[in-house]
C-alpha positions as semicolon CSV with decimal commas, in nm:
position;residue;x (nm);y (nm);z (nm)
1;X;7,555;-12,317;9,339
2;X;7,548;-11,980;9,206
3;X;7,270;-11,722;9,304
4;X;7,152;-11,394;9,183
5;X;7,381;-11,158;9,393
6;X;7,047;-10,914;9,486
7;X;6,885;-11,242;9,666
8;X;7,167;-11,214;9,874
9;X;7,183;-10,855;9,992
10;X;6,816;-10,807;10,026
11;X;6,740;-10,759;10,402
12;X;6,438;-10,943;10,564
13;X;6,317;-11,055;10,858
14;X;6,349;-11,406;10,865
15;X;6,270;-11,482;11,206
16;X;6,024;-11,184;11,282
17;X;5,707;-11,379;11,351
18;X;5,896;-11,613;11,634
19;X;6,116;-11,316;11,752
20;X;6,030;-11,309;12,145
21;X;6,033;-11,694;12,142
22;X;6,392;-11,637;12,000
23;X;6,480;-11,374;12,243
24;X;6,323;-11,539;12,518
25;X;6,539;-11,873;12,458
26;X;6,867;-11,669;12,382
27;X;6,840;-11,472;12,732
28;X;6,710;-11,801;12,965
29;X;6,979;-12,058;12,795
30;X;7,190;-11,748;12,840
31;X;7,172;-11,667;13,178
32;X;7,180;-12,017;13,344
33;X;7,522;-12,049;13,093
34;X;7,673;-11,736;13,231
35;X;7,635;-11,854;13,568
36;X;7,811;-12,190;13,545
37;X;8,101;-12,029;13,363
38;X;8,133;-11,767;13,567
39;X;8,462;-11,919;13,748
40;X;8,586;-11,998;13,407
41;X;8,629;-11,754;13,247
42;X;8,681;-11,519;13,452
43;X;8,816;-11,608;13,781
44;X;9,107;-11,852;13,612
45;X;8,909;-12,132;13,724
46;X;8,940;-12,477;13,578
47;X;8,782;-12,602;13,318
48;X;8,469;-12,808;13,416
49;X;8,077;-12,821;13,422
50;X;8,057;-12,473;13,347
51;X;8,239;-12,477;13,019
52;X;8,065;-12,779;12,924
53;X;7,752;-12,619;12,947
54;X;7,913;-12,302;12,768
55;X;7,942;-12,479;12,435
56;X;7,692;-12,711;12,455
57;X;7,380;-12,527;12,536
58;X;7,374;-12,327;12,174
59;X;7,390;-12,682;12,054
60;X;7,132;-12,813;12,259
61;X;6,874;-12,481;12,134
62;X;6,991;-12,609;11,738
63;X;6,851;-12,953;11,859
64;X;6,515;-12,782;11,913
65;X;6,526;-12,554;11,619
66;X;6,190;-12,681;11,563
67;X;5,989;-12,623;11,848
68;X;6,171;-12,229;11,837
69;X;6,107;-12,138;11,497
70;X;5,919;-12,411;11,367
71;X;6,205;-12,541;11,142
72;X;6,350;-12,875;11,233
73;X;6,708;-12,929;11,175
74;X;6,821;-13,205;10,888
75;X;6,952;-13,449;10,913
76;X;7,330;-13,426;10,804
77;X;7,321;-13,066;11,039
78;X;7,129;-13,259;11,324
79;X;7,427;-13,561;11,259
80;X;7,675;-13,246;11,273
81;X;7,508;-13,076;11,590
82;X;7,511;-13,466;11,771
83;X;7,857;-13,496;11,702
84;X;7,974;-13,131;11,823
85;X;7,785;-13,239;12,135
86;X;7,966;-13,586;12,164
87;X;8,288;-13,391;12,250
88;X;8,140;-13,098;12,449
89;X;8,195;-13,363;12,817
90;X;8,477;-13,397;12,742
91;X;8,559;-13,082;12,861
92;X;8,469;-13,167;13,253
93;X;8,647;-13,542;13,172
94;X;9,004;-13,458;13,070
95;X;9,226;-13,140;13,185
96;X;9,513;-13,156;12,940
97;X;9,473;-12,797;12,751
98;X;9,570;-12,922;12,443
99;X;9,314;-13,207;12,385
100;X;9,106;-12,939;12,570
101;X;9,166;-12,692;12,298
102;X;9,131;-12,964;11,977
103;X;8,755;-13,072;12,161
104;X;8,666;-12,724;12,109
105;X;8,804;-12,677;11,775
106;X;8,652;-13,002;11,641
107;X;8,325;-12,882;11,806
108;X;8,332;-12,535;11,647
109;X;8,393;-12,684;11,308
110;X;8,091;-12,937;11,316
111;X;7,842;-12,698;11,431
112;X;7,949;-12,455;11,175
113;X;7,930;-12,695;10,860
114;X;7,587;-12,810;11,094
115;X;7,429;-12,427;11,087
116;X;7,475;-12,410;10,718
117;X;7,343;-12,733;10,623
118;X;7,029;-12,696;10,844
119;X;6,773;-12,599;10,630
120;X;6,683;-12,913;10,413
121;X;6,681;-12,714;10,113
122;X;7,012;-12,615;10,148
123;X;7,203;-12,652;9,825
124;X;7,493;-12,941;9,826
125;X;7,852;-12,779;9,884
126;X;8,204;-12,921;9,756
127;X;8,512;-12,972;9,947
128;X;8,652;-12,627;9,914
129;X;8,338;-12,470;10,037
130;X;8,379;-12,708;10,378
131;X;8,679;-12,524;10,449
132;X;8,502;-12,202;10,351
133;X;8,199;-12,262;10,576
134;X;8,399;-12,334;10,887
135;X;8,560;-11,998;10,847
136;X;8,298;-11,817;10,764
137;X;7,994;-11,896;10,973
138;X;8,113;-11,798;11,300
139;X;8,203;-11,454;11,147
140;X;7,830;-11,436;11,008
141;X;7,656;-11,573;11,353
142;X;7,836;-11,287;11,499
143;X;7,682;-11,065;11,257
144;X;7,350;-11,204;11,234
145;X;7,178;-11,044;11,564
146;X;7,238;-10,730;11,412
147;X;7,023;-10,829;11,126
148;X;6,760;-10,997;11,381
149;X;6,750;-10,642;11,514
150;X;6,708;-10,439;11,265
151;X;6,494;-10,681;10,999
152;X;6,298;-10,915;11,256
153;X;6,206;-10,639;11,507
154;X;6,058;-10,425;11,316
155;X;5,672;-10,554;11,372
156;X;5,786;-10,510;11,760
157;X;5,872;-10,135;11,671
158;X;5,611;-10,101;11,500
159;X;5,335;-10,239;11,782
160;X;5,545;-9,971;12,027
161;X;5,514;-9,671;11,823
162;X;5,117;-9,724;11,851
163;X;5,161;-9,703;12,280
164;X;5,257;-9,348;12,464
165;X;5,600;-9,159;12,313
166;X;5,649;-9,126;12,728
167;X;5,651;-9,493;12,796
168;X;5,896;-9,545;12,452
169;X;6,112;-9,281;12,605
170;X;6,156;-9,435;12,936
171;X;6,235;-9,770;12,830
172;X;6,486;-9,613;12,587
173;X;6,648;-9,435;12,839
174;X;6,625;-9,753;13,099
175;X;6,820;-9,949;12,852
176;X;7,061;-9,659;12,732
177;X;7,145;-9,637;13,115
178;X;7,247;-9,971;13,209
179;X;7,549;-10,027;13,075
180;X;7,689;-9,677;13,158
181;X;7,562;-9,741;13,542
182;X;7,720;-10,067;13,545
183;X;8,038;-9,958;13,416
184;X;8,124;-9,669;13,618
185;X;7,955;-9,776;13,921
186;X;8,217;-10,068;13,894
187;X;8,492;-9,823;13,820
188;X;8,382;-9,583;14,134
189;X;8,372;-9,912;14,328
190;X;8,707;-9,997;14,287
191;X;8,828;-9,655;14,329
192;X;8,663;-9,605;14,670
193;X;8,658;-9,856;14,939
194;X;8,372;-9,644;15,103
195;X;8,148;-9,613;14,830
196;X;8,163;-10,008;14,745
197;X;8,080;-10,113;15,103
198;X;7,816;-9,848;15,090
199;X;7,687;-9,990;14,701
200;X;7,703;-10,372;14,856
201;X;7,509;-10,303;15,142
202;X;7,268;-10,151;14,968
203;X;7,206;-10,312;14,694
204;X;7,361;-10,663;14,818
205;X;7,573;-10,713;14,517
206;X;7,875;-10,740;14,406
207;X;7,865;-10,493;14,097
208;X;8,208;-10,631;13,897
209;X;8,028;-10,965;13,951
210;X;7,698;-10,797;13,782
211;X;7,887;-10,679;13,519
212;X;8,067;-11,026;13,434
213;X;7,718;-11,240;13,465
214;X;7,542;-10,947;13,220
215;X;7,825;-10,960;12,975
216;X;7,845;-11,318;12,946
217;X;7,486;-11,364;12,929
218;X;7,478;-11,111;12,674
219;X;7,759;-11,262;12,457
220;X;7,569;-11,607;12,520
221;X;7,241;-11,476;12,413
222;X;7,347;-11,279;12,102
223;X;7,537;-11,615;11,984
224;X;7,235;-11,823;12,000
225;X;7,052;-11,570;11,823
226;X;7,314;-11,546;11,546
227;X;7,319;-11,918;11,542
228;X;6,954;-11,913;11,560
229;X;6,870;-11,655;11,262
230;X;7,195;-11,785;11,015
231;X;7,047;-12,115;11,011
232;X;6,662;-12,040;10,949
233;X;6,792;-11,803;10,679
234;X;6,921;-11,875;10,322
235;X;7,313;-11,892;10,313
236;X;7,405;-12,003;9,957
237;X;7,786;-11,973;9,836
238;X;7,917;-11,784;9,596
239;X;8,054;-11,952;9,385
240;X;8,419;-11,943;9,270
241;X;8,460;-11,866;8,902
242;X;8,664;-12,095;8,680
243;X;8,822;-11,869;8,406
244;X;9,135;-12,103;8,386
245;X;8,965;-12,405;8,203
246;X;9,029;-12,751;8,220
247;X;9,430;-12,950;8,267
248;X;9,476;-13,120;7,998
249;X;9,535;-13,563;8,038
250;X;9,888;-13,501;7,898
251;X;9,991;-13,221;8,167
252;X;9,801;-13,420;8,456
253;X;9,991;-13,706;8,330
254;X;10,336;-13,530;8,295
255;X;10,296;-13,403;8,677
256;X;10,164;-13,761;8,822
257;X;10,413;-13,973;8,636
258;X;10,705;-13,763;8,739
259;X;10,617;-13,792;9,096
260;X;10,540;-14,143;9,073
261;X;10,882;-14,236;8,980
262;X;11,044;-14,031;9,240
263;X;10,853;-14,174;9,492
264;X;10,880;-14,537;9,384
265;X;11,292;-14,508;9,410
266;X;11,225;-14,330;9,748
267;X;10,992;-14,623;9,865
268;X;11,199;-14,890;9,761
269;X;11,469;-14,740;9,946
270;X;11,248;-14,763;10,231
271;X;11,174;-15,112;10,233
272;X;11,544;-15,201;10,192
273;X;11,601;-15,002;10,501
274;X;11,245;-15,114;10,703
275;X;11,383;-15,492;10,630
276;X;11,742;-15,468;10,626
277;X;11,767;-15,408;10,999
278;X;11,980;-15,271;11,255
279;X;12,304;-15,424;11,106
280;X;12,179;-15,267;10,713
281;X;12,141;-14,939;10,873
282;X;12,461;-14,902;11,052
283;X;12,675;-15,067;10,792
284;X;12,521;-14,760;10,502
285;X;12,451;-14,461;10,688
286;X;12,630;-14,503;11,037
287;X;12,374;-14,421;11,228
288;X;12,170;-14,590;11,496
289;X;11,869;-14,712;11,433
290;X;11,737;-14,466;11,625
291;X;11,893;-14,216;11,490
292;X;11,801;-14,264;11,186
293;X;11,429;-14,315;11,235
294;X;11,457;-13,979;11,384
295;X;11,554;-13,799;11,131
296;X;11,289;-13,736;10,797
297;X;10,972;-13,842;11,017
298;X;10,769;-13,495;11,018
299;X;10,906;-13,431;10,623
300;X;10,728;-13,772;10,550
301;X;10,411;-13,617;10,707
302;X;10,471;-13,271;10,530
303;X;10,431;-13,534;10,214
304;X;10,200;-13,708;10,269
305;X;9,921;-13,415;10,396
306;X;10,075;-13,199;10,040
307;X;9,988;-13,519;9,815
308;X;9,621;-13,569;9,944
309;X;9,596;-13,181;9,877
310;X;9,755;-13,241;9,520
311;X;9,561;-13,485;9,415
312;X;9,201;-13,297;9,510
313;X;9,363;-12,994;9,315
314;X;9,479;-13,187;8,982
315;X;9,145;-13,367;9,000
316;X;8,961;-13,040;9,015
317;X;9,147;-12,895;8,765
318;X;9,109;-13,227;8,540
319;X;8,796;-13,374;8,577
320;X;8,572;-13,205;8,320
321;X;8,199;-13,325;8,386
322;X;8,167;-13,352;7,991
323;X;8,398;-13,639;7,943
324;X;8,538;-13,870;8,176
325;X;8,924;-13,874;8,298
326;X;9,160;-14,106;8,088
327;X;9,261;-14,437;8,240
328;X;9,632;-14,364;8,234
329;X;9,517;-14,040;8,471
330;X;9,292;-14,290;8,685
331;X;9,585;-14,515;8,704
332;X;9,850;-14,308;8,803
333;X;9,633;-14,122;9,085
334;X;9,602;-14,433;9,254
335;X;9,976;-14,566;9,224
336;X;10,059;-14,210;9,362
337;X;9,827;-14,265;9,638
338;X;9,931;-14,630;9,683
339;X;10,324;-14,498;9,702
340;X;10,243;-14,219;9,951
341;X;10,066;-14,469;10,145
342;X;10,372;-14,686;10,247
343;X;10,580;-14,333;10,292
344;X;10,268;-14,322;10,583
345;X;10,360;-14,677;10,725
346;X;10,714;-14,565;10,689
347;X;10,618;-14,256;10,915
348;X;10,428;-14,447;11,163
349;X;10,715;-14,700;11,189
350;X;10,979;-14,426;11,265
351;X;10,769;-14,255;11,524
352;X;10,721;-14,622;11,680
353;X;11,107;-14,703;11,656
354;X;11,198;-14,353;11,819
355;X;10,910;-14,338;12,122
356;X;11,062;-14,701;12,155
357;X;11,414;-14,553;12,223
358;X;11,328;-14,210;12,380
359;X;10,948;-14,250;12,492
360;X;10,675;-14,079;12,400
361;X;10,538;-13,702;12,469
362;X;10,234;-13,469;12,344
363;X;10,399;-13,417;12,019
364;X;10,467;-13,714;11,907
365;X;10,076;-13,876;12,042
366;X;9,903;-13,569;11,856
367;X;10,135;-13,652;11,493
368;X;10,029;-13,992;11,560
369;X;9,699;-13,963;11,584
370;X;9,754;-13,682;11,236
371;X;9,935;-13,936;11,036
372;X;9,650;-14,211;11,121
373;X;9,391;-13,941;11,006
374;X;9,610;-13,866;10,697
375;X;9,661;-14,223;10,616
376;X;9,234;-14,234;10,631
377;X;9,226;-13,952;10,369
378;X;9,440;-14,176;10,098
379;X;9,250;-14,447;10,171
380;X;8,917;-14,186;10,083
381;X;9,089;-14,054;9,751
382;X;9,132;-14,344;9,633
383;X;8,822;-14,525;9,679
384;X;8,606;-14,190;9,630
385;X;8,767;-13,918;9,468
386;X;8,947;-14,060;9,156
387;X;8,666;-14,250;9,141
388;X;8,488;-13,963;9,029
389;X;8,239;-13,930;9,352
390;X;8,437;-13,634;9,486
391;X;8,121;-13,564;9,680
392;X;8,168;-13,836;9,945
393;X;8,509;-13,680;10,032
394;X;8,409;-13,410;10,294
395;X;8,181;-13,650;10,448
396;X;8,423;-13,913;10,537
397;X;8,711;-13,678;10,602
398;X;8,501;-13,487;10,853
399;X;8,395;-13,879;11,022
400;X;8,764;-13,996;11,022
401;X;8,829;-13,631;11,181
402;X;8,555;-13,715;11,438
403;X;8,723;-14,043;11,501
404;X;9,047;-13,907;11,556
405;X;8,948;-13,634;11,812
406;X;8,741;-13,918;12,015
407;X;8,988;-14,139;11,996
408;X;9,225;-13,899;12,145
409;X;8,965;-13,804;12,455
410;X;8,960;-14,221;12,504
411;X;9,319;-14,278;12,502
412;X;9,378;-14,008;12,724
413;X;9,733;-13,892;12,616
414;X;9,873;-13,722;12,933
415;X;9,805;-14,038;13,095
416;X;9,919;-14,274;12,877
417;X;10,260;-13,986;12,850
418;X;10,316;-14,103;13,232
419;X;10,234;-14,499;13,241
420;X;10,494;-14,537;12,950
421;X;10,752;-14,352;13,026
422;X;10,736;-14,442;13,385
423;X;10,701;-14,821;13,298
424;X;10,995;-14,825;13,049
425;X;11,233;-14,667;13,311
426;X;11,117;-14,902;13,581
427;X;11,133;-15,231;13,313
428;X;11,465;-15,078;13,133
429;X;11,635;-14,843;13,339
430;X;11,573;-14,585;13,047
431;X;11,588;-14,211;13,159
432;X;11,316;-14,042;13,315
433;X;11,259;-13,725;13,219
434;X;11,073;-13,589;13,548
435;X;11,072;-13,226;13,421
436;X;10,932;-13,337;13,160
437;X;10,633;-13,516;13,344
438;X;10,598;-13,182;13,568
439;X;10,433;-13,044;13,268
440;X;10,150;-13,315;13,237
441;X;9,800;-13,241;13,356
442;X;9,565;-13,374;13,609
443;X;9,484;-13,628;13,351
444;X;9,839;-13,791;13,449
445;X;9,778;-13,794;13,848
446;X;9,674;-14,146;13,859
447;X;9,930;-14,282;13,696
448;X;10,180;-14,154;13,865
449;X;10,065;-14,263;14,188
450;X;9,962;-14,608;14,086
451;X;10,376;-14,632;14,007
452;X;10,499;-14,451;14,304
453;X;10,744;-14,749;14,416
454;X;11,076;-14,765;14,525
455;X;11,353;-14,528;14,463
456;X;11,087;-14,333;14,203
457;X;10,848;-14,277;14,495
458;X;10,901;-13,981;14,604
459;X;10,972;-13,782;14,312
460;X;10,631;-13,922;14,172
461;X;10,463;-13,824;14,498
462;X;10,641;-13,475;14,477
463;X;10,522;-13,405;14,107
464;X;10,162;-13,570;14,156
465;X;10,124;-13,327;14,501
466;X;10,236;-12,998;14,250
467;X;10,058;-13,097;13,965
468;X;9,725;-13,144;14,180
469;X;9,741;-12,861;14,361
470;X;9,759;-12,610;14,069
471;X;9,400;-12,512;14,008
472;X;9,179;-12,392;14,275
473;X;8,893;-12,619;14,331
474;X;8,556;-12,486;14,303
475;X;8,207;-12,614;14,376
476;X;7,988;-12,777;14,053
477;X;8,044;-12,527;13,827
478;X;8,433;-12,584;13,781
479;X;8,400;-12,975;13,877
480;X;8,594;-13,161;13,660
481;X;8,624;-13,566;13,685
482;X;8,990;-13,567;13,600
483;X;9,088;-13,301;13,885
484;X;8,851;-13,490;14,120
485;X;9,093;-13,824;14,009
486;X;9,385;-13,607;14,076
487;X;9,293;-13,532;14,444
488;X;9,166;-13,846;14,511
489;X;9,506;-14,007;14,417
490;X;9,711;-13,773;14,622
491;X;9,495;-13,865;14,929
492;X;9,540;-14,168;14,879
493;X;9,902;-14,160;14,904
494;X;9,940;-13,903;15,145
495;X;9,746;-14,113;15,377
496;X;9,931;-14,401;15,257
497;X;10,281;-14,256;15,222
498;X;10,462;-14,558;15,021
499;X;10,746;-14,331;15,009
């Protein structure tokens, strides 16, 4: 994947003979974005419509890559782009600020690996360079408008310099000014409650507003051009030298075989305690069940994650594409993989045992839904990667990753949080940690209510009224179906009033 490092520093325009398409896309998609997100980001408001629309217009102009620049996306970055914009609603569906936060991650990530791999000609990358790429293109797309500037804009400077110095001058100057203006007529506004009656009656405007709507737009517009130009462009990776050579069968063998006996006496310890039951684990350690299920669970994950990373390293450093990897090396990858797969079961069965005993919470969902993405990645060494198609591995890992992060937005974790808990203190008497559920989102409104019952009613109805009435409510652009769930559940049972 190596290039000829002058191929890479050579400036050029790249987009120069579609430039005011470019520019007039980035400006449009960016205005109508700023508007919507306006209450956002930077009146506090909730997220909603506006957000959505945020992310998911730049994704929308990479859709039509081919009708800006003439380029059509391919089809693993339109696949990317497709699935970036599968998780972009979510953001006006669910209010939790976590799952909130991991939509937008996930999203980033795809439409990064998505910008690279947009021109078909791109060259094929390995699982390292995944990691690299999500790092690395926003940093670039940031960087690219001032490229687009000074490579694709020259044939526009040059069509200028033809017209009247006077005219070139004014428009400099226009431009020069507005910024300045805007920013200390804003600061001269705020100092002087005269002159910003005076400046909104004149001009009918609110000038800090101006000020937010240009800078968005401009931020918005200068993204889709960097997104714009780092895709139509050629982005090959350096690539990393290997000085160090190739591990030796005997040392890859030494490392797995030592591991794979330590982990088969830890597993088999495992299944005498999995099996042995309640009685077993009282009778050796003295602890509840419990209790001991508690303890180890997130060290068990810590494994697991550190022996899928192992194993891509040793095969790295092992598989020499002159001569193909011993069976004994083959062999022992998989029972490695195989043992670190029940350590996974073990995992998920301790997490079950414990939300069983002290219910569930954000924590303990999100590792869930880790482990189950973790146990995926085993499953993908082992049928892929010792297998010697190492190539397949990004591709599934970034689907299962996809599957995950949906899975999350359909499950819905603050509101699952509140029907479980809630249901295993009504059906058990269990404790009911109500601070605890004070801290949920809007997501959990609906839940609460549907259980607000007997001697539990009216600390539900309390916490669903507070938890509703946090965020201020705005029109469309801050709309957001699970506040609009939220609202309609505490009418209901004010108007109601079980309690």
């Amino acid at each position: 994947m190596s290039v000829p490092q002058d191929d890479l520093l050579l400036p050029g325009p790249v987009l120069d003979e579609h430039r005011w398409r470019v520019v007039t896309v980035a400006l449009a998609v960016g205005a109508a974005s700023a508007w919507l997100a306006l209450p956002t980001i930077f009146d506090r408001g909730p997220a909603g419509v506006g957000l959505m629309v945020l992310f998911a217009a730049p994704l929308v102009v990479m859709l039509s890559g081919g009708k800006i620049f003439g380029t059509p996306p391919s089809r693993p970055a339109a696949l990317l782009f497709w699935g970036a914009l599968a998780l972009v609603p979510w953001l006006a569906l669910r209010a939790a600020p976590g799952l909130i936060a991991l939509d937008l991650a996930a999203a980033v990530a795809l439409a990064a690996v998505g910008l690279y791999r947009y021109r078909s000609d791109t060259p094929r990358v390995g699982v390292s360079d995944h990691l690299r790429i999500v790092f690395w293109a926003p940093f670039a797309v940031l960087v690219e408008p001032l490229r687009f500037v000074r490579d694709d804009i020259d044939g526009a400077g040059a069509t200028m310099r033809q017209r009247s110095s006077r005219y070139r001058a004014i428009a400099r100057g226009l431009v020069l000014a507005v910024v300045p203006v805007l920013v200390f007529g804003t600061l001269l506004a705020s100092a002087d409650a005269a002159f910003s009656e005076i400046v909104g009656s004149l001009f009918g405007l609110d000038v800090g507003g101006l000020i937010e709507f240009v800078g968005l737009l401009a931020a918005v517009a200068w993204v889709i051009v960097g997104m714009l130009r780092f895709s139509a462009g050629r982005r090959p990776l350096f690539e990393i030298p290997r000085d160090m050579g190739y591990l030796g069968a005997t040392e890859v063998v030494t490392v797995l075989g030592s591991l794979a006996a330590m982990f088969a006496l830890f597993v088999g310890i495992q299944f005498a305690y999995l099996f042995g039951g309640g009685d077993y684990i009282r009778r050796t350690t003295g602890l509840t069940t419990a209790e001991y299920y508690r303890q180890g669970f997130f060290q068990l994950v810590a494994v697991a994650a550190l022996v899928a990373l192992l194993v891509l390293v040793l095969d790295w450093w092992h598989r020499d594409p002159h001569r193909a990897p011993g069976k004994a090396v083959t062999v022992l990858f998989e029972f490695l993989i195989a043992l670190t797969a029940v350590m996974v079961m073990s995992a998920l069965v301790r997490l079950a045992v414990y939300m069983d005993s002290f219910g569930i919470s954000r924590l303990r969902v999100y590792t869930a839904a880790f482990v189950i993405w973790i146990a995926v990645i085993l499953i993908v060494l082992g049928v892929f990667v010792v297998r010697g198609r190492r190539d397949r591995f990004a591709p599934a890992a970034i689907v299962a990753a996809f599957a995950v992060v949906m899975g999350l937005n359909l499950l819905n974790p603050d509101a699952l949080i509140a029907r479980v808990n809630i249901d295993r203190h009504l059906e058990t008497g269990a404790e009911l940690d109500l601070d605890y559920l004070g801290t949920l989102s809007d997501d959990a409104v609906p839940a609460m209510v549907g259980r607000a019952d007997g001697p539990l009613c009216p600390d539900l109805k309390t916490l669903a009224i507070e938890i509703a009435g946090e965020d201020d409510r705005g029109g469309l652009r801050t709309y957001n179906r699970a506040h609009h769930r939220a609202d309609a559940a505490v009418a209901r049972i004010r108007l109601a009033d079980p309690c």
